[in-house]
Backbone as CSV, one residue per row, in Angstrom:
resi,resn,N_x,N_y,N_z,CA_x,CA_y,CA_z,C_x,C_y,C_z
1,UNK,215.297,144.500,100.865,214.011,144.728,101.521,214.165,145.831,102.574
2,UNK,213.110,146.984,102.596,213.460,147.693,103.708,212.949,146.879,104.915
3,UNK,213.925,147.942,106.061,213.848,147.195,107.223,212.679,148.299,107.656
4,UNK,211.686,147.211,108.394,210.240,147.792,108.689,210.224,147.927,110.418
5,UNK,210.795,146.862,110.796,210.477,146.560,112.636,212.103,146.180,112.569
6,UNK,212.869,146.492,114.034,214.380,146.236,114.901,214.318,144.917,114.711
7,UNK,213.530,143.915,115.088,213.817,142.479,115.801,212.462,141.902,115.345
8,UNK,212.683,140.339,114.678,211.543,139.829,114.735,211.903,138.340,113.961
9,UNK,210.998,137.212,113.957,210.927,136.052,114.106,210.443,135.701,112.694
10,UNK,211.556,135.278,111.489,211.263,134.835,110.016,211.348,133.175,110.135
11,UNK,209.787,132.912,109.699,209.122,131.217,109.633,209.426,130.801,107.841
12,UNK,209.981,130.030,107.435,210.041,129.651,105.826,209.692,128.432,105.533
13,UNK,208.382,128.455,104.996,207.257,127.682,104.574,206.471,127.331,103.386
14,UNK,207.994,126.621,102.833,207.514,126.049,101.080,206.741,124.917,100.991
15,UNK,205.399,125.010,100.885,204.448,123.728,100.458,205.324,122.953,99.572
16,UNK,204.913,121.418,99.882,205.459,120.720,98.931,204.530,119.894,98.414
17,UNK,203.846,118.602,97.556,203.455,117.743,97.131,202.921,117.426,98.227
18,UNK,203.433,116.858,99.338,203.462,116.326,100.565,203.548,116.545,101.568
19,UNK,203.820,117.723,101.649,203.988,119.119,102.971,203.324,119.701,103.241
20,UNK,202.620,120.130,104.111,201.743,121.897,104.569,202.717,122.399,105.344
21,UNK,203.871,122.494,104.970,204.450,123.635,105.679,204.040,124.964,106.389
22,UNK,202.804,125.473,105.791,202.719,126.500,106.132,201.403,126.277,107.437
23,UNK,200.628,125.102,107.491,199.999,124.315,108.628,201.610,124.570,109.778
24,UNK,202.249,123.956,109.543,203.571,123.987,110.517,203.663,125.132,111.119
25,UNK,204.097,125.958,110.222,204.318,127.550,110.262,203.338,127.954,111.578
26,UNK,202.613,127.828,110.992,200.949,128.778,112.054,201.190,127.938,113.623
27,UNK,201.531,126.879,113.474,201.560,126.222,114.559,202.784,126.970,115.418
28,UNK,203.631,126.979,114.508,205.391,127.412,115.261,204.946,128.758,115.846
29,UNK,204.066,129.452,114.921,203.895,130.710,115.316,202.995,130.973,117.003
30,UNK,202.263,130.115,116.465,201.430,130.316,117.608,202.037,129.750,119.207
31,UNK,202.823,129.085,118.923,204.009,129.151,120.258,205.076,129.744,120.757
32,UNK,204.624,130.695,119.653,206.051,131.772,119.880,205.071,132.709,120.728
33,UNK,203.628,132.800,120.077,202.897,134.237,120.638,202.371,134.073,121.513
34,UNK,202.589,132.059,122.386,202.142,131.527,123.558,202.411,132.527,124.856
35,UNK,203.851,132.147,124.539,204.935,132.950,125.476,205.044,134.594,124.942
36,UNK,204.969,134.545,124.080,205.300,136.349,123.661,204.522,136.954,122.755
37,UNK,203.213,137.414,123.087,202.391,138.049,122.614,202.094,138.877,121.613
38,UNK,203.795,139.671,121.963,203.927,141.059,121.533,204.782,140.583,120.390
39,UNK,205.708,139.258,119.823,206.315,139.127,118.948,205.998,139.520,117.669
40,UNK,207.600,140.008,116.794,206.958,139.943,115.451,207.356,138.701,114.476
41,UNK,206.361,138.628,113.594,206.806,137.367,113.227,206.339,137.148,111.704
42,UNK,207.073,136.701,111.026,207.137,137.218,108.782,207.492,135.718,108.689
43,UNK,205.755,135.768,108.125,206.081,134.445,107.337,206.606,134.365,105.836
44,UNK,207.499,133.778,105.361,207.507,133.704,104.191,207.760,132.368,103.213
45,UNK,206.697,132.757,102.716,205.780,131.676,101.910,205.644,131.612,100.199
46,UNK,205.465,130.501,99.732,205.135,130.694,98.437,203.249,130.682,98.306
47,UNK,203.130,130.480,99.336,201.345,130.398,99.510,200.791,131.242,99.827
48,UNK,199.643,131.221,99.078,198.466,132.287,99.711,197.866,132.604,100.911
49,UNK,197.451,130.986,100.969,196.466,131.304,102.767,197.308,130.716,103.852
50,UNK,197.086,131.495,104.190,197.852,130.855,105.924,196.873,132.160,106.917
51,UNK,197.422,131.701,108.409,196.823,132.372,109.251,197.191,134.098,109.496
52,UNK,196.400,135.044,109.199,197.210,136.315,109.152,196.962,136.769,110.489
53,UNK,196.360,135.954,111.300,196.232,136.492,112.466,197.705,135.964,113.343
54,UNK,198.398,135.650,113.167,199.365,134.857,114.005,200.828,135.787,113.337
55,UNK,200.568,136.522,111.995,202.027,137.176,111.516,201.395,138.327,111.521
56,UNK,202.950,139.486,111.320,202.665,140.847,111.131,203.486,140.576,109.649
57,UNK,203.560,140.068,109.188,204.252,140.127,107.918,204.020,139.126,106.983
58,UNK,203.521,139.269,105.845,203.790,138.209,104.746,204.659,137.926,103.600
59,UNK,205.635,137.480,103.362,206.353,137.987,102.435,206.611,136.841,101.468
60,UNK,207.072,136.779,100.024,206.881,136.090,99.255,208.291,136.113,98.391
61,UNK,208.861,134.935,98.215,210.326,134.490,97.655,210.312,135.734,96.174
62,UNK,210.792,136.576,96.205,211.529,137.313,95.296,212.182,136.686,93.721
63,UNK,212.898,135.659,94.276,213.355,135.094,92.778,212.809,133.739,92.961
64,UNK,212.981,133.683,91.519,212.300,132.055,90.845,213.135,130.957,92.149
65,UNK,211.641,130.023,92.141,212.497,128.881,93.356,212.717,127.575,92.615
66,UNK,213.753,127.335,93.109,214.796,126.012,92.692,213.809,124.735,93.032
67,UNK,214.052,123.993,92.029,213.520,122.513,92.025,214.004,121.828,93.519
68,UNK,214.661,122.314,94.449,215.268,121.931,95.313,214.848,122.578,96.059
69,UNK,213.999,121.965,97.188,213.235,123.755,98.064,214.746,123.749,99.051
70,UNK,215.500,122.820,99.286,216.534,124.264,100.324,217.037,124.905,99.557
71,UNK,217.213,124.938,98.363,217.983,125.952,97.603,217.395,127.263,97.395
72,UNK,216.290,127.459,98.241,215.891,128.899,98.490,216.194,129.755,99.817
73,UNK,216.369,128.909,100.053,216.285,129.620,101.938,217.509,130.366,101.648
74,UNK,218.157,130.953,100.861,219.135,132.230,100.661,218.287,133.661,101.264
75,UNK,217.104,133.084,99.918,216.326,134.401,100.151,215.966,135.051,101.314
76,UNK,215.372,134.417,101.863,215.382,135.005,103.796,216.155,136.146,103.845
77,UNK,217.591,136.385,103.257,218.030,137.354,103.555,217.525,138.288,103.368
78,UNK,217.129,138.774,102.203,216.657,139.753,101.496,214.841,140.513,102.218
79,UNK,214.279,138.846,102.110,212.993,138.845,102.649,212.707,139.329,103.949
80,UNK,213.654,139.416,104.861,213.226,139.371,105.922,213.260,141.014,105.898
81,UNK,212.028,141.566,107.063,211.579,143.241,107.017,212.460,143.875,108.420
82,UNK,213.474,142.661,109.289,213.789,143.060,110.397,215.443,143.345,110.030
83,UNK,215.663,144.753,111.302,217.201,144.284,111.456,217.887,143.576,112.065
84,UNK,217.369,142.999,113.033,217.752,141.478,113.300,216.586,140.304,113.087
85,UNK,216.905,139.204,112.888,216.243,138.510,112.505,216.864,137.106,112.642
86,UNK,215.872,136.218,113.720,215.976,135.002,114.097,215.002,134.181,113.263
87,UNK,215.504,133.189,112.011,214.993,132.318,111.312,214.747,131.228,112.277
88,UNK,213.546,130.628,111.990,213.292,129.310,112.519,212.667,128.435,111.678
89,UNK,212.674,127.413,111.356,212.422,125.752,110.868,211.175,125.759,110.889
90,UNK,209.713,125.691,109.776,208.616,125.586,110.236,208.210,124.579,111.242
91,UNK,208.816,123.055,110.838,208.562,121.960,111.782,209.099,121.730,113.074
92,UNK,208.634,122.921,113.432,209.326,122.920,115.274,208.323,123.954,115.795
93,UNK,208.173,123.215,116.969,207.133,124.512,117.976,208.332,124.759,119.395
94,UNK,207.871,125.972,119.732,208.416,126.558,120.751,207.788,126.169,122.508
95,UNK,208.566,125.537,123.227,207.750,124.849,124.366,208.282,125.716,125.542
96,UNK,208.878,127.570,125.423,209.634,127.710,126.832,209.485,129.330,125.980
97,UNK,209.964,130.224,126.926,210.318,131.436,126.747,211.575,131.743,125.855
98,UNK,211.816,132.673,124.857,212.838,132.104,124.381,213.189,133.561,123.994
99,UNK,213.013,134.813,124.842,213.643,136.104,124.420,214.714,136.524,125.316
100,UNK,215.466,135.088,125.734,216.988,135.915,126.111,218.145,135.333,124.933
101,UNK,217.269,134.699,124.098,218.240,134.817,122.480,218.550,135.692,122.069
102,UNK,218.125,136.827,122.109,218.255,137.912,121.398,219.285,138.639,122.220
103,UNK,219.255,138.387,123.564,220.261,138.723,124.270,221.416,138.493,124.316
104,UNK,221.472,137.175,123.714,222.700,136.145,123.529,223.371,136.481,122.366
105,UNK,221.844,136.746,121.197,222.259,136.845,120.101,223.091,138.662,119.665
106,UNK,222.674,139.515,120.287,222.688,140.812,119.256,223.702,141.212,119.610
107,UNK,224.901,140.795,120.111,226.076,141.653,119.976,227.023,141.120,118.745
108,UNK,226.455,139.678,117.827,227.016,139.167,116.947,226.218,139.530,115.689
109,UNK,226.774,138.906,114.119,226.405,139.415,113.291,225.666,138.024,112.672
110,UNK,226.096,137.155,112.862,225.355,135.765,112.580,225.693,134.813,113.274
111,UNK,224.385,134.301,114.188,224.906,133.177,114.521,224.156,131.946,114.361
112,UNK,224.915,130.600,113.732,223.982,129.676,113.543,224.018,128.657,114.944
113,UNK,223.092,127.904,115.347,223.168,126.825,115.983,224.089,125.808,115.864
114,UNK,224.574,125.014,116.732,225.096,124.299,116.532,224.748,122.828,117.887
115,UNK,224.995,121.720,117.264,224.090,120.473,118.135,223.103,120.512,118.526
116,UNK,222.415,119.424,119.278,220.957,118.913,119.429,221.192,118.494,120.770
117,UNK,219.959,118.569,120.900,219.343,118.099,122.234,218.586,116.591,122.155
118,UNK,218.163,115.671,122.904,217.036,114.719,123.049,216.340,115.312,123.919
119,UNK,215.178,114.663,124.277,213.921,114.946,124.839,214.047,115.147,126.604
120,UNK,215.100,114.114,126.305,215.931,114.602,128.096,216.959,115.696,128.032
121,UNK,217.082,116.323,127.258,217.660,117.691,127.606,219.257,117.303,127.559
122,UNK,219.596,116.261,127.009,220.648,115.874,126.804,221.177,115.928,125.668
123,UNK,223.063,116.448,125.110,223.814,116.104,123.868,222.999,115.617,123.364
124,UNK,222.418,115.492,121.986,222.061,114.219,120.968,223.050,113.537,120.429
125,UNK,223.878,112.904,120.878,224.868,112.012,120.268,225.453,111.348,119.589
126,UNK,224.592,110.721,118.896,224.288,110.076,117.461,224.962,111.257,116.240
127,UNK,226.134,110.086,115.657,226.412,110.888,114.470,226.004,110.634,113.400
128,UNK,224.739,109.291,113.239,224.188,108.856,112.438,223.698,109.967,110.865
129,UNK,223.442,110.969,111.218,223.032,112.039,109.888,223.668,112.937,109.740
130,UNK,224.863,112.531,110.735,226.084,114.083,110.438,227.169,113.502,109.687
131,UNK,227.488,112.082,109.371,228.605,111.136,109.000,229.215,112.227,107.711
132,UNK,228.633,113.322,106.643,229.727,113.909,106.039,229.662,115.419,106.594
133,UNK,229.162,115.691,107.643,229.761,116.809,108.348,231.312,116.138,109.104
134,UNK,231.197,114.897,109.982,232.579,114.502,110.288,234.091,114.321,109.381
135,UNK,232.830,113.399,108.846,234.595,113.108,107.473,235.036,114.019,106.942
136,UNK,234.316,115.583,106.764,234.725,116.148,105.980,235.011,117.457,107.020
137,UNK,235.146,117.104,108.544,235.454,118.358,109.531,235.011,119.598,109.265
138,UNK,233.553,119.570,108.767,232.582,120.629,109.309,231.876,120.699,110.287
139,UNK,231.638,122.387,110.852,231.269,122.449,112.108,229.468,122.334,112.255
140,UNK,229.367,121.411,113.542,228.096,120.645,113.734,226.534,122.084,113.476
141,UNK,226.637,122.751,112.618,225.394,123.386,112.618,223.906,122.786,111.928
142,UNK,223.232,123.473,112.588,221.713,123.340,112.742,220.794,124.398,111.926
143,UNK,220.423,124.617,110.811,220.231,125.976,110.280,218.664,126.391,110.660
144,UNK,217.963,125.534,111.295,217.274,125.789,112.047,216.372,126.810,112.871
145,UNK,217.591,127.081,113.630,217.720,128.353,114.571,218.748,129.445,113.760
146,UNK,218.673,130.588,112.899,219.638,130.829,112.680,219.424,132.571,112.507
147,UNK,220.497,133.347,113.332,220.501,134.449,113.575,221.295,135.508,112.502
148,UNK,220.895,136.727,112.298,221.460,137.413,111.910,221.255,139.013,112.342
149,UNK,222.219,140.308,112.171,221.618,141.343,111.874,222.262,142.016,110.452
150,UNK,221.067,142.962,110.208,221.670,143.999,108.956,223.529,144.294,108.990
151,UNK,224.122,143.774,108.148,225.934,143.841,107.879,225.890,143.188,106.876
152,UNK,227.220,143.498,107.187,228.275,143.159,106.038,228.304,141.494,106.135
153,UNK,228.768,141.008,107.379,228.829,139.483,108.084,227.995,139.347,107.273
154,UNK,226.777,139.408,107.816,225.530,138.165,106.659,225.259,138.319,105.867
155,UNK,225.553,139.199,105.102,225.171,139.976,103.393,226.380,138.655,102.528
156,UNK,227.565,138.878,103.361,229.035,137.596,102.891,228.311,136.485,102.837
157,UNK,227.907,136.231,103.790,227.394,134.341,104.286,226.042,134.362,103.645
158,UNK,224.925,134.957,103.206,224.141,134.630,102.384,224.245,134.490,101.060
159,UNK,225.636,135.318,100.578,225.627,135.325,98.971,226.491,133.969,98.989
160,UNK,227.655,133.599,99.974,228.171,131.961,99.856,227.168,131.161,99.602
161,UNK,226.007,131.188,100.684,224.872,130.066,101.056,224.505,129.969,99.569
162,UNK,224.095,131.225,98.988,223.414,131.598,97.652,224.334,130.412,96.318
163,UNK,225.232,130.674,96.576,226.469,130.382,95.460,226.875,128.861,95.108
164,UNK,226.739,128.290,97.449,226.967,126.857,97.200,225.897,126.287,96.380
165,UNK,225.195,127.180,96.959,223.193,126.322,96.307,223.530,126.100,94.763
166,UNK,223.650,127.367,93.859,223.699,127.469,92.509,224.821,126.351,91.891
167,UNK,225.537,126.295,92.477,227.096,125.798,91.443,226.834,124.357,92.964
168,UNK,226.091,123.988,93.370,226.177,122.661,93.958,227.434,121.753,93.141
169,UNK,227.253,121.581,91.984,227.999,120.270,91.521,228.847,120.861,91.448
170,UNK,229.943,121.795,91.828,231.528,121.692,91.750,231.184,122.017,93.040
171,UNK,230.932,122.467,93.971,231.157,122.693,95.424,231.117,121.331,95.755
172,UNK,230.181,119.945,95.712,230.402,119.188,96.271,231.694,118.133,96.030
173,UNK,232.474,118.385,94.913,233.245,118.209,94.770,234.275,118.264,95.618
174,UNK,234.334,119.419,96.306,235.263,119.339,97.225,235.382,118.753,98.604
175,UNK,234.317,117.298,98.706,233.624,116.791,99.437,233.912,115.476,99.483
176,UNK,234.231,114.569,100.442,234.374,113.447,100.468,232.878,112.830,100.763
177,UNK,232.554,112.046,100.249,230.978,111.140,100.466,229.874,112.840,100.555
178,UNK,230.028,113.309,99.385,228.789,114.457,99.039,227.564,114.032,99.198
179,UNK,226.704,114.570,99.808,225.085,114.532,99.542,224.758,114.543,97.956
180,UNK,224.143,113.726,97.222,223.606,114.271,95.727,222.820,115.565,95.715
181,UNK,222.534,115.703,96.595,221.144,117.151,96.876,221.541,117.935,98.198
182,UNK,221.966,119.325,98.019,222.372,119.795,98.749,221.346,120.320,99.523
183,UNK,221.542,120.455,101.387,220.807,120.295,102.217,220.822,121.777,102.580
184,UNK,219.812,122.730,103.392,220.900,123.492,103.989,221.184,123.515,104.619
185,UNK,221.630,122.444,105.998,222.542,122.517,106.862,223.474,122.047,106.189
186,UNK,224.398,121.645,105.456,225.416,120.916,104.581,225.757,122.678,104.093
187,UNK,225.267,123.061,103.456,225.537,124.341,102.564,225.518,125.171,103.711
188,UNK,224.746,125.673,104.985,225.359,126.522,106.172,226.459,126.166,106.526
189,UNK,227.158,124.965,106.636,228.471,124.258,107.354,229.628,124.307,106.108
190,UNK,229.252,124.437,105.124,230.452,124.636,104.246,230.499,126.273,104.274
191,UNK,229.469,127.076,104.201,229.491,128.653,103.964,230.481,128.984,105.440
192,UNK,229.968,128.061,106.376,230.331,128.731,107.825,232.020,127.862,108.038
193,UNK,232.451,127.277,107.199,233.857,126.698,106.986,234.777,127.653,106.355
194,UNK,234.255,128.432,104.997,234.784,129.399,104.178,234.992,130.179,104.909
195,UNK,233.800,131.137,106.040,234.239,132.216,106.218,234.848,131.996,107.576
196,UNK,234.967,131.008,108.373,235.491,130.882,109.863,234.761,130.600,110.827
197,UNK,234.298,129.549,111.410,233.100,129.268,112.017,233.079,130.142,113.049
198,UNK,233.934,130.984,113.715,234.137,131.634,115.081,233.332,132.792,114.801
199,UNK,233.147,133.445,113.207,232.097,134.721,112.862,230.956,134.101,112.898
200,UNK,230.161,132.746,112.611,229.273,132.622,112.064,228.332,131.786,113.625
201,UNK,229.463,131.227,114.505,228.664,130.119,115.127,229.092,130.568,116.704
202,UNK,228.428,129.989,117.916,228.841,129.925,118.777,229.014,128.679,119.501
203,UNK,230.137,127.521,118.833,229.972,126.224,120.057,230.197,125.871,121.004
204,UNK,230.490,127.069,122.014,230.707,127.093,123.510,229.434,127.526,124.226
205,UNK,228.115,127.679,123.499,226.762,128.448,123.906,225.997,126.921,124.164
206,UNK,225.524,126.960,125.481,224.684,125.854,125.849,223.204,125.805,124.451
207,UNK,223.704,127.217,124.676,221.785,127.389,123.772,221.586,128.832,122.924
208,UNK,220.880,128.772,121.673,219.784,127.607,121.738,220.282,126.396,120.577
209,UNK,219.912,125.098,121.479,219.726,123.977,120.572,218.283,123.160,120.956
210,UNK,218.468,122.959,119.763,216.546,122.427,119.651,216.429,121.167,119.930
211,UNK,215.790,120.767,120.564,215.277,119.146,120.894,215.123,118.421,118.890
212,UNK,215.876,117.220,118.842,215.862,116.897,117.750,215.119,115.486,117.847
213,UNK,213.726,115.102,117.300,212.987,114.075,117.368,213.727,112.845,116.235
214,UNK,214.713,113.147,115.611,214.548,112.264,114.720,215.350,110.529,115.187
215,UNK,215.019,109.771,114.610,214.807,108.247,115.332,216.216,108.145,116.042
216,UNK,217.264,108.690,115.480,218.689,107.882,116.172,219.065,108.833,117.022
217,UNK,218.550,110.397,117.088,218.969,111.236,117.555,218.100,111.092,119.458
218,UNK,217.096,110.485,119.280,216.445,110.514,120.395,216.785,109.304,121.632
219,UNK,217.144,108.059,121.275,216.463,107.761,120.250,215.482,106.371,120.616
220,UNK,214.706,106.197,119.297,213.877,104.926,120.020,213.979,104.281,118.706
221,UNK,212.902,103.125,118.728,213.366,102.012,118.252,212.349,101.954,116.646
222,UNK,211.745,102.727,116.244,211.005,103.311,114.803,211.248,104.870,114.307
223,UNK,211.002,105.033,113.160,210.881,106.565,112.939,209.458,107.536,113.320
224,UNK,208.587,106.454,113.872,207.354,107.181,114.279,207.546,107.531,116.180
225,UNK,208.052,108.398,116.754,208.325,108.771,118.117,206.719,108.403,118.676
226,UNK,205.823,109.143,118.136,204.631,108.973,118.967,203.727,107.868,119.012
227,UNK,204.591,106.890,117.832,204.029,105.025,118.619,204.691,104.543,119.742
228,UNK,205.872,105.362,120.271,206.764,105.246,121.501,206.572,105.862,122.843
229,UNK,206.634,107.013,122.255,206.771,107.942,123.325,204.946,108.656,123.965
230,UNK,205.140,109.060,125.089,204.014,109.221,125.615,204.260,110.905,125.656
231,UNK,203.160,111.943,125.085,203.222,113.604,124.921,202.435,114.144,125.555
232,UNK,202.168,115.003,125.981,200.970,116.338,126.415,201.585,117.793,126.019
233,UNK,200.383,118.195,126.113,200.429,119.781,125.753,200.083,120.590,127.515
234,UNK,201.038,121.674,126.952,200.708,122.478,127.901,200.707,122.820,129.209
235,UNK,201.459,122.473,129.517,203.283,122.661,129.006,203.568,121.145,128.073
236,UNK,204.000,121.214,127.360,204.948,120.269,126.423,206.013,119.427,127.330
237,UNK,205.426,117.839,127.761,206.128,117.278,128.024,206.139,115.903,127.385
238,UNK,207.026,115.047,127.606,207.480,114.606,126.372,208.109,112.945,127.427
239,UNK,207.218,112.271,127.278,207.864,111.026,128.340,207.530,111.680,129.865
240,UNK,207.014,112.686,130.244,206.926,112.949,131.524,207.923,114.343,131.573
241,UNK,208.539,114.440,130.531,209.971,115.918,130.765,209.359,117.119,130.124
242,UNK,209.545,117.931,131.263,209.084,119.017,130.312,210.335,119.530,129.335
243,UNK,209.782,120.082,128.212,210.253,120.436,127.278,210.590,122.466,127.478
244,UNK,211.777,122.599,126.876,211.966,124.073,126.618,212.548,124.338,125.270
245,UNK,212.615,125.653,125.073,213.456,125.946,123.599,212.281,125.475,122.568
246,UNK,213.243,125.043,122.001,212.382,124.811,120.246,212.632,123.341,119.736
247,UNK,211.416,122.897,119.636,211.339,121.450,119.463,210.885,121.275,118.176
248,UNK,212.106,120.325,117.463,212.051,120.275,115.855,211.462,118.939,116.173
249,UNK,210.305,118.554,115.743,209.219,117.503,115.950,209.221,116.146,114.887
250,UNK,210.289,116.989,113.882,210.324,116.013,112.610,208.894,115.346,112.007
251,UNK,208.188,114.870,112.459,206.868,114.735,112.161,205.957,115.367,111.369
252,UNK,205.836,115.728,110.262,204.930,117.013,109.483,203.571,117.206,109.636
253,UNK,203.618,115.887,110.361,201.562,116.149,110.671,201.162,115.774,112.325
254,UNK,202.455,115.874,112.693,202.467,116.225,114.322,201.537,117.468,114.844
255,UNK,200.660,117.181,115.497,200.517,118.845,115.826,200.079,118.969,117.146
256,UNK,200.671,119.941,118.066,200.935,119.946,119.601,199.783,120.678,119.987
257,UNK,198.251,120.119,120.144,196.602,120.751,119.929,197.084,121.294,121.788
């Protein structure tokens, strides 16, 4: 894909049966352009309508998509119109300023996230959904948040990402207690094992890690947070805390009005 704009913000938003991802999307977006007006921001979608007022870019998966929607998110590479380019998770909105990432980020060639936050701004602790990232001593990433610029570095780590996806059943093989369905944080943490997590990750960086809603990670006592927890908008606080960074909401029909 040519590169169109330096820097800008790729949303990936595969409708599902059961999803409006791309409802998500517009939302994520529109908290990015809360705080930063001037952002650019490429959605890419297998859908038609979404909000074109909220992107400068629309872009559309290139090759046939896998019965498995993470088994696309390779494409991003290709798709994206920036030379750097910070992917983000449709199901997360942005509750804080968040352009000294780029600061953090652009002297590297990829960097993925790594750990979670709770709602108190604390470790998420719980190894409850990481149990074969441990056993199998991969490093704790989040694909989430995940950085790159135009190189060689991520051109390597997207065609791995690409490769684990395709040939899943002998890659997981080399796996103690495998996922049946490969995830892509599972497939970022094996790509980012192959090539050396020290190119791909930074786990000495406070940030960014995203507030993670999901039940054990937070945690409370159902998988529905907002029969628990008490929210507002505007600023985004959450039990009374305000919220910063990027809040993965887990919820698909959450929406922060």
């Amino acid at each position: 894909m040519p590169i169109q704009s330096e820097r800008g913000y790729v949303i990936t938003a595969q409708n599902s049966d059961t999803v409006d991802y791309v409802a998500c999307a517009n939302q994520l977006a529109g908290s990015i352009r809360h705080f930063h007006p001037d952002a650019e921001i490429c959605l890419l979608t297998n859908a038609e309508e979404y909000d074109c007022d909220l992107f400068n870019y629309h872009k559309t998966f290139a090759f046939p998509l896998s019965d498995n929607p993470y088994a696309n998110d390779w494409q991003v590479f290709g798709a994206s119109p920036f030379r750097q380019t910070i992917k983000l998770e449709a199901d997360m909105v942005i509750a804080s300023a968040i352009d000294h990432w780029w600061t953090m980020f652009e002297h590297r060639d990829v960097v993925i996230s790594t750990g979670a936050r709770n709602f108190y701004d604390q470790p998420a602790d719980s190894r409850f959904y990481r149990k074969v990232f441990d056993t199998n001593h991969l490093p704790d990433v989040y694909n989430a948040i995940t950085y790159w610029r135009v190189s060689q570095t991520a051109q390597e780590f997207f065609r791995l990402v690409r490769k684990i996806f395709e040939h899943w059943t002998s890659y997981k093989t080399l796996l103690k207690f495998p996922d049946e369905t490969a995830s892509t944080d599972l497939v970022y943490a094996m790509a980012a094992q192959i090539m050396s997590p020290e190119r791909v990750t930074m786990p000495f960086a406070t940030y960014p890690r995203m507030v993670h809603m999901k039940r054990y990670m937070i945690p409370t006592q159902t998988h529905d947070w907002t029969k628990e927890l008490v929210w507002e908008s505007n600023p985004l606080r959450i039990n009374t805390v305000a919220q910063w960074g990027a809040v993965h909401y887990h919820l698909k029909d959450w929406r922060n009005d």
